[in-house]
C-alpha positions in Angstrom: 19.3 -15.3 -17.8 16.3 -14.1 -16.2 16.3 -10.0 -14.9 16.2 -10.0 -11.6 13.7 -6.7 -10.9 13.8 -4.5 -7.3 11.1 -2.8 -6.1 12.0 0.3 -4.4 10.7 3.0 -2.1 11.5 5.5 0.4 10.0 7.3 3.0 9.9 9.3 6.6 7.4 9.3 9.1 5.0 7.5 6.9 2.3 6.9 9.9 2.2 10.5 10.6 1.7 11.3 7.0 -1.3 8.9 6.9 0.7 7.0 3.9 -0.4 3.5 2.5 3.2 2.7 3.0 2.3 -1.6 3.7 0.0 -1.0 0.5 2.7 0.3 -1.6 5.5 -2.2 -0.8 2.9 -5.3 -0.6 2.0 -4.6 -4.5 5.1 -4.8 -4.9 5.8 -8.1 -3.5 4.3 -10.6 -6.2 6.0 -9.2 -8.9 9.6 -8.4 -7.5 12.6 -10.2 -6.7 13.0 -7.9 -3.6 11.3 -5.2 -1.7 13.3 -1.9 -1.0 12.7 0.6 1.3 14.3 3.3 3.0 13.7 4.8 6.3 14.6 8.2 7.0 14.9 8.3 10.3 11.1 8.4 11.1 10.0 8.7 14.3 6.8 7.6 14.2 6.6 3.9 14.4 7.0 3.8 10.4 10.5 1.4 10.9 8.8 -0.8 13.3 5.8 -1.2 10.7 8.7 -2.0 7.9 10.3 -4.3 10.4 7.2 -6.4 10.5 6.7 -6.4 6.8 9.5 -9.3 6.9 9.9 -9.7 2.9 11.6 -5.9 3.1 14.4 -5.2 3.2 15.0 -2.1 5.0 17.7 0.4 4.4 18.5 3.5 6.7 19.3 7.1 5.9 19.3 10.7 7.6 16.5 12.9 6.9 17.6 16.7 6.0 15.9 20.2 6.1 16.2 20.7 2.5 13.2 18.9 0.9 14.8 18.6 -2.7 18.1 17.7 -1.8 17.1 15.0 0.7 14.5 13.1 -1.9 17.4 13.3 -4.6 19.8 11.7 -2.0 17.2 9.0 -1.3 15.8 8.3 -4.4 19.9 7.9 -5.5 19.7 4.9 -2.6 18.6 2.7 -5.7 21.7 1.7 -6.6 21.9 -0.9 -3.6 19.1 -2.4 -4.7 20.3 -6.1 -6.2 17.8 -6.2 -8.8 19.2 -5.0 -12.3 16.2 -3.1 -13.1 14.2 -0.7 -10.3 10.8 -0.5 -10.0 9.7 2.4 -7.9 7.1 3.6 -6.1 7.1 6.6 -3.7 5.2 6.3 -0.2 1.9 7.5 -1.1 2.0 6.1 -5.0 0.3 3.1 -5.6 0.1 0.9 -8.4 -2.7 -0.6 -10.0 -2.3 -4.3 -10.3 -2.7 -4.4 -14.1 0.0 -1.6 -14.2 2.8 -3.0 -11.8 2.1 -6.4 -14.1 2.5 -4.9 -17.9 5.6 -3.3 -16.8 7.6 -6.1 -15.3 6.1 -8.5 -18.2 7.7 -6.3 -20.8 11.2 -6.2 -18.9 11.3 -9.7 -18.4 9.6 -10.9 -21.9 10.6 -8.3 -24.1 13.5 -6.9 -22.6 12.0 -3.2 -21.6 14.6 -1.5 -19.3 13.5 2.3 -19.4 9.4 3.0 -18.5 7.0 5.6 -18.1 4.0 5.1 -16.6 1.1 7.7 -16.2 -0.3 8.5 -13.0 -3.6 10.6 -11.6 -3.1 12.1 -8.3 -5.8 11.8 -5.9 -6.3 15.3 -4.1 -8.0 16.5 -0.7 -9.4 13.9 1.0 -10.4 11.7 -2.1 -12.3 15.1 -3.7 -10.7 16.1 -6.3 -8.5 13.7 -9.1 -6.0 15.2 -11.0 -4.6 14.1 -14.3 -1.0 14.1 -15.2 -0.3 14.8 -18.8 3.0 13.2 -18.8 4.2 10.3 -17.9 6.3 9.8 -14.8 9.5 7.5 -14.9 8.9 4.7 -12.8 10.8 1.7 -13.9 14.6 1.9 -14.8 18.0 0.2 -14.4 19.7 0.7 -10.6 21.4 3.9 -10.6 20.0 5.3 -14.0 17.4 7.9 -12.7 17.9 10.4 -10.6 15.3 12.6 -8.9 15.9 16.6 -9.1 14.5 18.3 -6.8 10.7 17.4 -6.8 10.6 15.6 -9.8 12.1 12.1 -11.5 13.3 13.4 -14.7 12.5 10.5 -17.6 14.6 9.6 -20.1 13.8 10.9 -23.7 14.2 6.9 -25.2 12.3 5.5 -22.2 8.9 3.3 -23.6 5.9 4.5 -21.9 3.2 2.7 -20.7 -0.9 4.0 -22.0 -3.2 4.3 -19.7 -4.8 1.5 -21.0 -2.7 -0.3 -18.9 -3.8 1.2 -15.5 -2.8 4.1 -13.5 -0.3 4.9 -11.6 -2.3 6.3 -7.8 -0.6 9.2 -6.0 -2.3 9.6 -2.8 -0.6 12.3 -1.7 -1.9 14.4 1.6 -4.8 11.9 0.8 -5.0 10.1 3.8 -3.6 12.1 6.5 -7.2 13.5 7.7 -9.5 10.9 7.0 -7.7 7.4 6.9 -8.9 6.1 9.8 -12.4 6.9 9.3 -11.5 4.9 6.0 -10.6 2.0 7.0 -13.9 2.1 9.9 -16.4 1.7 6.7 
């Protein structure tokens, strides 16, 4: 039959953070049986933005002190995703079209269940780029991966998608200063 795919995310306090969280989970949406995100007890507004985003699907967990600990705890919230395979995007990661459509064409035509895609994080206000040389693991079956600390460890048979295919954007601490002023011009 044919693999149902989730696309997950997680976040806290993603309007205070200036993240393109509605971005993120709307890229998602064409090419997903299901959006997934969990809130982390934001205080913000960020649940009532996910609230209006009526195609998610919004699970709830308690943000910690412990930076490392609590993104392994959510990033291990996969595994109540209902798709087999996970697509995942963090809150200030998104995907270029061309990307997020190779990788769920090769799990659903040729079967892919393990992927790396690479990514280039955008740095300080849109002034600096910053290539990864490795790839980041991005697409995996629920419950497979599991974030350490800072970092999604990929699996060693996992296929990895070129960068012919697109990139992979982390915004991170991108938008928090000038995202307004952004979306003005």
């Amino acid at each position: 039959g044919r693999v149902k795919i989730s696309g997950f995310s997680y976040v806290h306090n993603a309007i205070a953070g200036g993240y393109p969280l509605a971005e993120v989970l709307r890229a998602m949406q064409p090419f997903t049986d299901e959006v997934v995100c969990v809130d982390a007890a934001s205080t913000d507004g960020t649940r009532e933005l996910l609230d209006r985003l009526r195609f998610v699907r919004v699970l709830e967990a308690e943000w910690g002190d412990r930076a490392g600990e609590t993104l392994a705890r959510l990033h291990a919230m996969n595994e109540l995703c209902d798709g087999e395979i996970v697509v995942h995007a963090e809150a200030d990661e998104v995907w270029d079209g061309f990307l997020l459509s190779e990788a769920v064409r090769r799990v659903r035509k040729e079967g892919a269940r393990d992927l790396g895609v690479h990514r280039i994080q955008v740095e300080q206000n849109f002034q600096r780029a910053r290539w990864w040389p490795w790839p980041v693991h991005r697409v995996f079956p629920r419950g497979s991966v599991r974030k350490v600390g800072e970092t999604t460890e990929r699996h060693a048979d996992a296929g990895v998608l070129g960068p012919e295919h697109g990139l992979l954007w982390d915004c991170t601490n991108c938008f928090r200063d000038c995202w307004l002023d952004r979306l003005r011009q």
